[in-house]
TIBATOR-277785 format. One record per residue (C-alpha): x, y, z. Coordinates in steps of 0.02 Angstrom, whole numbers, plus 50000, padded with zeros to 5 digits. Example, Ala and Ser with C-alpha at 12.3 -4.5 7.8 and 13.67 -1.06 7.14 Angstrom:
506154977550390
506844994750357
***
This chain:
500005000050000
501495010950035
501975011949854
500195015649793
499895031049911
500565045849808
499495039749659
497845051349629
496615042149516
494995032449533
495965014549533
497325020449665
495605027749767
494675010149778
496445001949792
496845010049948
494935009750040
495144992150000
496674987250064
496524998650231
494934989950264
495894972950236
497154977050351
496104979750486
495814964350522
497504957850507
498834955250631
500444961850573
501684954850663
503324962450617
503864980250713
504584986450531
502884983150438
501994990450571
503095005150553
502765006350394
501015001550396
500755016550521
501735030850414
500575023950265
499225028550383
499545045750418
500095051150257
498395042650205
497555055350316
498215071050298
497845066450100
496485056650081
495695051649918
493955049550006
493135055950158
492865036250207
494755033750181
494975046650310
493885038750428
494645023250392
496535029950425
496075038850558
495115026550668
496635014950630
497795027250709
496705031750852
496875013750901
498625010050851
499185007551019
498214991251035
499254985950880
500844986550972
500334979551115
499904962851006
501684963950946
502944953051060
504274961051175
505494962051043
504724968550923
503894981751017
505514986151081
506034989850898
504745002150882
505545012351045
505735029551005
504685030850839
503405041250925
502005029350881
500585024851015
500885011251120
502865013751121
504025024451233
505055037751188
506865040751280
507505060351282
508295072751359
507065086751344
507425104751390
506565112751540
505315121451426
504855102851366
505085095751533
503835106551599
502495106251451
502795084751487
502405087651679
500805098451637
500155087051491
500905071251513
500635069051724
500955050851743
501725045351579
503545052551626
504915045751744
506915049351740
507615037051633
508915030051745
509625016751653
510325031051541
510965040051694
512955035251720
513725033251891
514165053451905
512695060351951
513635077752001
512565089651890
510815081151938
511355081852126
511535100952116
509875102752051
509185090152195
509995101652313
508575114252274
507395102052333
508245099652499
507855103752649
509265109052769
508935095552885
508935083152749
510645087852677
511825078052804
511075061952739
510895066052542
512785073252552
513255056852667
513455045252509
512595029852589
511095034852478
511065037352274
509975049552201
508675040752131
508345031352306
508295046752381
507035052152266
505995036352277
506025037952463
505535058352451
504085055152342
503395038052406
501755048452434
501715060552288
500415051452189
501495053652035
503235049751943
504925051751993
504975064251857
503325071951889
503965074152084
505345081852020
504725095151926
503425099452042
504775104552178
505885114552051
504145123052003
504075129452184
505995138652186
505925156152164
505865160651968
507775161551913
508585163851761
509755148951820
508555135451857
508335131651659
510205130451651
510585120851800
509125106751713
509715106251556
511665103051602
510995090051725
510555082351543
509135072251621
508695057651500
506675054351510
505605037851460
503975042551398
502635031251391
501455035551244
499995020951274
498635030751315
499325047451250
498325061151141
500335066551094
500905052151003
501095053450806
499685042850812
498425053150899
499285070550877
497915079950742
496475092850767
494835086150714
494445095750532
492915106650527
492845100050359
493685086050284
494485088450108
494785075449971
496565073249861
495615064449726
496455078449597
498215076049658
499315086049756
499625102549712
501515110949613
502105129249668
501305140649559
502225145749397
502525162349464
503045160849654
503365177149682
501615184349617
500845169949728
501755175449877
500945192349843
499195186349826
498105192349950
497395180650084
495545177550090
495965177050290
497215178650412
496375177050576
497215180150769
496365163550864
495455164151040
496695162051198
496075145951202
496435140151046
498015146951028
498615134351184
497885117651077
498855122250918
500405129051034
500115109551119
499915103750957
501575109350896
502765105251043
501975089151024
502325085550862
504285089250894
504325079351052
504065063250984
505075063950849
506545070250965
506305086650919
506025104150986
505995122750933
506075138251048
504685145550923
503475129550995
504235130851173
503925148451208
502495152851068
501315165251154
499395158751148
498715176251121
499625177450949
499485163550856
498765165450683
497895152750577
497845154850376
496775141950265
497735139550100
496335126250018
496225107049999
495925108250195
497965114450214
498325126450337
499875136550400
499705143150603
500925154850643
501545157850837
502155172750885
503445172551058
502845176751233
503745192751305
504925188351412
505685175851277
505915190451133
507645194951053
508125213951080
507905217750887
507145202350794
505555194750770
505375177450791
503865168150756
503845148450708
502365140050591
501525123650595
501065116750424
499505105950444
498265095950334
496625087750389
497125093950575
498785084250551
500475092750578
501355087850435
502745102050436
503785114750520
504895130350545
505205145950604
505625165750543
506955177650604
506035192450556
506985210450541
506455226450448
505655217250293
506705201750268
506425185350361
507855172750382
506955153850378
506495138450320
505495122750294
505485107250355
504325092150319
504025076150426
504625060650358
502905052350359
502265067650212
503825068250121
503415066749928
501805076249963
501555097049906
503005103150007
503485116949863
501645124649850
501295124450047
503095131650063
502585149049945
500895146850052
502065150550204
503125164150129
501375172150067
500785171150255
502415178650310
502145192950170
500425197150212
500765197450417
502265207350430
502875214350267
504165202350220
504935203650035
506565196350050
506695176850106
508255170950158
508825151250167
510385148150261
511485134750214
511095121250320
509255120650249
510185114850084
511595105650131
512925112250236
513065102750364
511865094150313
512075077050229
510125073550223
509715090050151
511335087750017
510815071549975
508855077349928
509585090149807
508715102749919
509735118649860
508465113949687
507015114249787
507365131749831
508045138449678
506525131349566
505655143249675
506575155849615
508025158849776
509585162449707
511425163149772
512155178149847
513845173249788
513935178649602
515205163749576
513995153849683
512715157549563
513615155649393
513865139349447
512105136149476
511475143249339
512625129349239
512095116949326
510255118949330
510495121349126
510915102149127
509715098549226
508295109349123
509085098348965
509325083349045
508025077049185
509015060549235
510565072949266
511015073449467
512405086249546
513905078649605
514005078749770
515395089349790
514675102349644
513025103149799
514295105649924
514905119749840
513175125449785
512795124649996
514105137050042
513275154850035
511415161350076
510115160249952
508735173949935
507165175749864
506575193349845
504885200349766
504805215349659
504765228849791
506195221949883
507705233649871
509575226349884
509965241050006
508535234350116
509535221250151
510245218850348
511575205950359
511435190850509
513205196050582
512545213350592
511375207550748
513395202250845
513885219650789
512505229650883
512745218251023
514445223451037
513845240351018
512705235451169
514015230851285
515345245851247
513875257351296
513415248851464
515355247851483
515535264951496
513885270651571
514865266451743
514275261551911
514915246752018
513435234551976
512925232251786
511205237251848
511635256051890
512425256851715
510985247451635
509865260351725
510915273951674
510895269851497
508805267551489
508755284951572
509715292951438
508805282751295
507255287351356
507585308051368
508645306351195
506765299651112
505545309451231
505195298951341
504615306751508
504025291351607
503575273651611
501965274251711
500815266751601
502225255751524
501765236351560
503215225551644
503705217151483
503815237351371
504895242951517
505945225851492
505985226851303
506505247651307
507835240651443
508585228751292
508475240951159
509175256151266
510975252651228
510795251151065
510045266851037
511125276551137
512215268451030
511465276650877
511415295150962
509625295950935
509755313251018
509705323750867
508435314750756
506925324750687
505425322550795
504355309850693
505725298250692
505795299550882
503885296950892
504075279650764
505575275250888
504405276751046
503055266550958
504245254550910
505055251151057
503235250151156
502775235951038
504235227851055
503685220751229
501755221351173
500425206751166
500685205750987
502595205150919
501935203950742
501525224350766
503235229650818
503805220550654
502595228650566
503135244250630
504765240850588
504595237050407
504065255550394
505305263150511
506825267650370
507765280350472
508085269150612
508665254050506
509755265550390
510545271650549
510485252850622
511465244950481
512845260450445
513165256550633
513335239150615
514165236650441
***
């Protein structure tokens, strides 16, 4: 059935109903066919031929767990670490994770210690926040390990090892350590995914409607660019509520496959947008809560779904009207419409914050990147019309692609991709202008900038010179107070401050001042997506921006 589920025709349609209905009712009893069988399954979903394949698929999947637990010791064993229901799943999540697990996962978490070696140094020091001070003589005594001492701590919880644990550290004072101090402690976690609503199994929002494939998938438009400019019927900001299922949605969709993005892990549930793009695709985009912004980008990660199933992601680096990204698609949906739902992206990206220049770092096309070098992905991009910012770079692909054009069984040599994958590609639409153009290692540059200004602000703590340097920020834009400033404005203005002291903002004409207050305002706002939009329009402040940082 595998090999028959890209095909779009009548035949393929009754082929498929038929043989998912058959294979209902029989036991498979290998773990690699039930792999297999399962990734047929949720490809089969998010593209159905029918509405009764769908059903079909999906019921499968929402009972896959009983599946594996037909499947012998061994072999379900094999399927370890696959994310599938019915398996477990061995990581060492980050405390973002960690705590999204102990929140939606209560239960079906414990510390992995099998995986934990003898020196236990780093995940004692982050015990020793649990301790009490009588309680220290015997855990510093060495007559008990750690994870007794847990077991005997928590005997009563009603809970995990791992749940236990994360329920003290969620009691310490908030500290900008305690996420360091857990993630050098490199705590590996089993997850047990039997009954979870998280596994790639189970992970999909039920479709208000569900759409057919029986035309096919759908190519990139002939003319990107003008698609990425087409307007959106609608780009809609979704309830709180909302916002959390498709933020849970996301993380979740990472997790299993040993994955995880700060653009999932902090997304902020008031801005996350949702953007139909037909045949029942969709593209949610997550903006970042406040206290996890940069001081001058925007970053905001997307989810790529279809039928309610994540079948893609990435994220944006957004700054004055470029946005530094890329796509990525899950194994189980590879072969599907990645090139049109990747200009759908870019054309949500356009239409939310002004975006005309796209930039692909190497990695996404093989740098460092033997997957990505091996799928030819630089062509991917560049039949999209991206294009090398080295002119050699792009002589040479322009000589390639000609044998390709000419020749369709012609492949790149592997070193002629490596080569190919060693400068930034861009895509830029018609009203993009090459002086608009703010290079990454500009962002080190004004953070250098940053730190020579608190330097010499003074003061024996870097908080008197941090406070110094906010005072003269604010009087150099006309700012006279911060009373009806929000916590997370004054934090964002105390980021940007050195920078613009850096830029001697004192003598700018007045509007630009105004933009600059507005700006900086938004920057710690509900909404991050306005302070990019802002920016986009704000021309003085990036001209001066990138002379400083050149």
């Amino acid at each position: 059935m595998a090999g028959i589920r890209r095909r779009f025709d009548a035949v393929a349609a009754t082929r498929k109903l038929e043989l998912v209905r058959r294979l209902e009712r029989t036991t498979v009893t290998s773990a690699g066919d039930l792999e297999k069988y399962h990734d047929t399954l949720c490809y089969l979903r998010a593209f159905p031929d029918s509405e009764a394949l769908f059903h079909a698929a999906h019921d499968q999947l929402m009972s896959f767990g009983k599946r594996v637990a037909r499947l012998g010791r061994a072999n379900r064993e094999r399927l370890w670490d696959t994310g599938i229901a019915g398996t477990r799943l061995h990581y060492p999540f980050s405390y973002e994770v960690a705590n999204w697990l102990a929140k939606h996962a209560r239960g079906q978490v414990s510390i992995d210690w099998q995986e934990i070696d003898s020196d236990t140094g780093r995940l004692d020091e982050l015990l020793t926040l649990c301790l009490l001070p009588v309680e220290a003589d015997y855990f510093d005594s060495g007559c008990v390990s750690s994870q007794e001492w847990i077991e005997i701590v928590s005997r009563e919880f009603g809970g995990t090892d791992f749940d236990w644990l994360l329920a003290q550290l969620g009691e310490q004072p908030a500290a900008k350590a305690l996420p360091m101090l857990y993630e050098s402690a490199d705590l590996p976690l089993a997850w047990t995914l039997d009954n979870s609503r998280f596994s790639k199994s189970t992970n999909a929002l039920p479709p208000k409607s569900i759409a057919n494939r029986s035309d096919g998938m759908r190519k990139a438009a002939r003319n990107p660019k003008a698609e990425i400019q087409r307007p959106l019927a609608c780009l809609p900001r979704l309830p709180v509520q909302e916002g959390r299922r498709l933020i849970d949605l996301a993380i979740a969709s990472l997790a299993v496959r040993h994955r995880e993005t700060l653009h999932f892990n902090c997304a902020n549930p008031a801005e996350v947008f949702l953007a139909g793009v037909g045949h029942g695709a969709s593209v949610a985009v997550f903006g970042l809560r406040e206290a996890c912004r940069y001081p001058l980008e925007c970053t905001m990660g997307y989810l790529i779904l279809s039928n309610g199933v994540p079948i893609g992601y990435g994220g944006a680096s957004i700054f004055f009207r470029q946005a530094n990204t890329g796509v990525n698609i899950f194994d189980e949906y590879r072969g599907a419409e990645a090139a049109f739902l990747w200009v759908q992206v870019m054309r949500v990206y356009h239409h939310l914050v002004g975006c005309t220049r796209f930039i692909a770092n190497p990695f996404q096309f093989g740098a460092e990147n033997d997957e990505a070098l091996k799928s030819g992905a630089y062509w991917f991009y560049y039949r999209l019309g991206y294009r090398s910012v080295s002119p050699a770079i792009g002589k040479l692909a322009t000589r390639e692609y000609e044998k390709l054009r000419r020749n369709p069984q012609y492949r790149s040599s592997t070193s002629t991709l490596r080569r190919l994958a060693s400068c930034d590609m861009h895509l830029t639409l018609p009203s993009s202008r090459a002086k608009e153009f703010f290079d990454e290692d500009g962002f080190e540059v004004a953070s250098m900038l940053a730190t020579v200004v608190l330097g010499a602000a003074g003061g024996r703590r870097r908080r008197d010179a941090e406070s110094r340097v906010v005072t003269r920020a604010a009087a150099a834009i006309g700012i006279r107070n911060f009373e009806t400033w929000s916590r997370f404005e004054k934090d964002a203005f105390r980021q940007l401050a050195p920078i613009l002291v850096a830029l001697a903002p004192e003598s700018w004409p007045a509007r630009e001042k105004k933009l600059t207050r507005a700006l900086a305002r938004a920057k710690g706002g509900t909404l991050e997506s306005r302070y990019a939009k802002l920016l986009s329009r704000h021309e003085f402040l990036f001209s001066r921006l990138q002379a400083a940082c050149q």
